[in-house]
N, C-alpha and C positions, 0 to 999 in steps of 0.2 A: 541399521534401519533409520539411524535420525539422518544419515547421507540421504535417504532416500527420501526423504518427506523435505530435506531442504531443497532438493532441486526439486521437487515437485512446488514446492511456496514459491520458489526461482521463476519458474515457468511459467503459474499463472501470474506471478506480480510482469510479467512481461509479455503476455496473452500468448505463448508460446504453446503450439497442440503437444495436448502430454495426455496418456494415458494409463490408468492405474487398475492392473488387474489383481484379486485378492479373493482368495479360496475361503468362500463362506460356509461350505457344507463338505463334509470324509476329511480323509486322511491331509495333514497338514494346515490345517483351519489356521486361516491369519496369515497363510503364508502370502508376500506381495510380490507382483512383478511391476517396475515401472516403464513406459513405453514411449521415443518419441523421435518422428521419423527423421533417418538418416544418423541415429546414432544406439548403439546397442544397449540393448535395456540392462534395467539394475533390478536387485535382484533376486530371487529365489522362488519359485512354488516349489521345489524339492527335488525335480527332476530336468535333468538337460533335454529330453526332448519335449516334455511339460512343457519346459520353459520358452522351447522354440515354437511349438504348434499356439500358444497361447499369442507369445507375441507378434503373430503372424494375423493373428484372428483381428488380437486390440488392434492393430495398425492398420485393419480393413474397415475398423466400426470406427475409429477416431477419424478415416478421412469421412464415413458417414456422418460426424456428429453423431451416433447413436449410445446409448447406455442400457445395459442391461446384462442377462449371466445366460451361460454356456454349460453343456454338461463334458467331462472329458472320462479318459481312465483315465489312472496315475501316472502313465507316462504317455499321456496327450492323445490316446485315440479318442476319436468322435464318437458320443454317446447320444441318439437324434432324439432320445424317448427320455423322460422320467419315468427311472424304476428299471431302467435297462443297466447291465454292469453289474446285477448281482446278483447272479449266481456262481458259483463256484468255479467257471473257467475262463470266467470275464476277470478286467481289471476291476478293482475298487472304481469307483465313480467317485468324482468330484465334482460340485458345483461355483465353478468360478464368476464373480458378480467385474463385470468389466466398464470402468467407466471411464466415461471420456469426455475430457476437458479441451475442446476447441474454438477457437477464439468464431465470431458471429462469421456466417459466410458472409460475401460479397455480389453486390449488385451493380455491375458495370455499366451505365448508362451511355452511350455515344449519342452527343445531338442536345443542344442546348434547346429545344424547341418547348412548344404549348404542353404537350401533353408529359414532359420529363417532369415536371413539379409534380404530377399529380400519383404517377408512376412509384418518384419518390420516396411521397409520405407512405402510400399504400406500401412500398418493402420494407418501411420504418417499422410501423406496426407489425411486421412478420418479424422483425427481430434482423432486418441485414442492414450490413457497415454499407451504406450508398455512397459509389464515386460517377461524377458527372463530370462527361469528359467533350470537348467539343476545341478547335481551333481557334475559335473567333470569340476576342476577350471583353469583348464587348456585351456578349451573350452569357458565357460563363464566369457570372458573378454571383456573390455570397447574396447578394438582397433579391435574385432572384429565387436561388433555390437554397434557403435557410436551412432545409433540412438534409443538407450534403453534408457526410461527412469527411468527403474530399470533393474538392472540384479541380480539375486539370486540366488547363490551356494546353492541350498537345493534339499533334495526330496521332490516330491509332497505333502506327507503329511504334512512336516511343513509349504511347501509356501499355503496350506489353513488352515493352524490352523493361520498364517497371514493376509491373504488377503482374503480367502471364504466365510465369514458372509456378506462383503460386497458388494459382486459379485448379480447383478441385471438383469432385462433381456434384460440391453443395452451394457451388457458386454459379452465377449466372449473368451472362452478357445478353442487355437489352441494348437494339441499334435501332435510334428513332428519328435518323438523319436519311432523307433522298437522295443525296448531295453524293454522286458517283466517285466522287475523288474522295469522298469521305466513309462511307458506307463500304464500300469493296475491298478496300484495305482494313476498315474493321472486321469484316466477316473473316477474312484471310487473317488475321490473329488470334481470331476469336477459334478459330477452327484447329489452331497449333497450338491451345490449351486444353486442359483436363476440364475445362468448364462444364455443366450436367445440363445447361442449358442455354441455347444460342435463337434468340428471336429477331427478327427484323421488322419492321412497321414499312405499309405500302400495300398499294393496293396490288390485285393480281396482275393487269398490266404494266406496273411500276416492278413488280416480280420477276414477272418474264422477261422483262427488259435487264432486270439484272443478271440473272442468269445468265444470259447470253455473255454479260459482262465479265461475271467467272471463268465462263469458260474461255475466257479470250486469257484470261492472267492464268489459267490451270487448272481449274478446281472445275473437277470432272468425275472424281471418283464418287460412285453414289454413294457411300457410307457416312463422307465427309456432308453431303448436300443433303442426305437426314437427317444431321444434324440442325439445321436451320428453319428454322419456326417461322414461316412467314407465307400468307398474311401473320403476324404476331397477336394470339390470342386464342379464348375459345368462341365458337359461334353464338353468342347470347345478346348480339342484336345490340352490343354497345354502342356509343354515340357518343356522349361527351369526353373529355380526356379522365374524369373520373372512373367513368362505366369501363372503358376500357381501360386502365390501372387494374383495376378488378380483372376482365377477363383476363390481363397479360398473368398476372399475379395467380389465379387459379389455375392457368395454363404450366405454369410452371409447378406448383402444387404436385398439381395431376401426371406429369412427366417424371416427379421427383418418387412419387409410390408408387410408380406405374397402372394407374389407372384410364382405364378405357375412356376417351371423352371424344366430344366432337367440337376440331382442334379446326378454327377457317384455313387454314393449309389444305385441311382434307377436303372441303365444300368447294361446291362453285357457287356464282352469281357475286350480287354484292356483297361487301362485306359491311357494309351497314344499315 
């Protein structure tokens, strides 16, 4: 067990996602499993296939960031109810409390522009690691945006042969650049990651005009093109780069728990 808690201390002292599941309620109370992706867990709630259905579970809620407990049998069937599992031809039930240590998601910025600072601060406050990423180093500097916790002189495609394999669906790429040569090739990275959220900034004619752009490079399949939030934002009549920080910021919220909103993608007319 002390193996087990050392790589666990290992992993957060290196914000490495680790997840620790431990049977608070029935048969084998105390027992741990530890979980963390791309390597097989340590070890024991008491049973092998326990141990499989559990760390199948932790490894779906850690890439969620979420925490909280599960009911199972004793050898890992799904129990949807409390108070289910006991009667006499059911398994034992357990209540496994599952928590999950992952490091803040990420808000990918493209576009050193007016409204990136303000965009920024507003994901600071929600708790995301912000990188602002733009080509032109004259733009992407510390004294403009103080509140980056990376800033990267690249184009798109290096900053995801960097950062794109590990983009999740609690991360999110904001692209606040017009600039054809720069925006097109973001979206086309952003779209070959697990990212949960992909927005563009532009009006609906600057839209359509990209679109047509996509489909000149490929990107045709509609699954890929629901992906992309753009106009970027919800309909609430923003204006300044604060007001919209906000709608970008609630939009993404609202996509993240799946709640019904009204998203300027789905509107016509202006979008301000």
């Amino acid at each position: 067990m002390s193996h087990l808690f050392n790589t666990l201390r290992d992993a957060l002292r290196s914000s490495e996602p680790v997840g620790l599941a431990t049977i608070v309620d029935g048969p084998g109370i105390g027992n741990k499993l530890l979980v963390r992706p791309g390597l097989d867990a340590m070890g024991t709630l008491g049973d092998a296939e326990l141990n499989r259905v559990v760390a199948r579970d932790a490894l779906a809620e850690l890439d969620a960031g979420r925490t909280g407990t599960r009911r199972y049998g004793a050898q890992g069937q799904i129990i949807a109810e409390a108070g289910a599992g006991k009667g006499d031809d059911t398994p034992a039930e357990l209540l496994v409390f599952i928590e999950s240590f992952a490091p803040p998601p990420q808000m990918i910025i493209f576009g050193a522009v007016d409204f990136t600072g303000a965009l920024g601060r507003v994901a600071k406050v929600l708790g995301y690691r912000v990188v602002i990423c733009d080509a032109r180093k004259v733009f992407a500097t510390r004294q403009r945006f103080p509140m980056a916790d990376d800033i990267l002189v690249e184009w798109p495609d290096r900053v995801f042969e960097q950062l794109g394999a590990d983009l999740s669906v609690r991360d999110v790429v904001c692209i606040l650049t017009h600039d054809p040569k720069f925006d097109v090739p973001a979206i086309q990275g952003a779209l070959r990651t697990g990212a949960g959220y992909i927005g563009v900034m532009g009006s609906r004619a600057t839209h359509e005009r990209r679109m047509a752009r996509l489909t000149d490079v490929g990107i045709t399949d509609p699954a890929d093109l629901a992906r992309v939030h753009a106009p970027i934002g919800l309909d609430i009549g923003a204006r300044s780069p604060e007001e919209t920080a906000i709608s970008i910021c609630a939009e993404i919220i609202a996509t993240r728990s799946g709640r019904p909103v009204r998203s300027l993608r789905d509107t016509a007319g202006p979008i301000h």
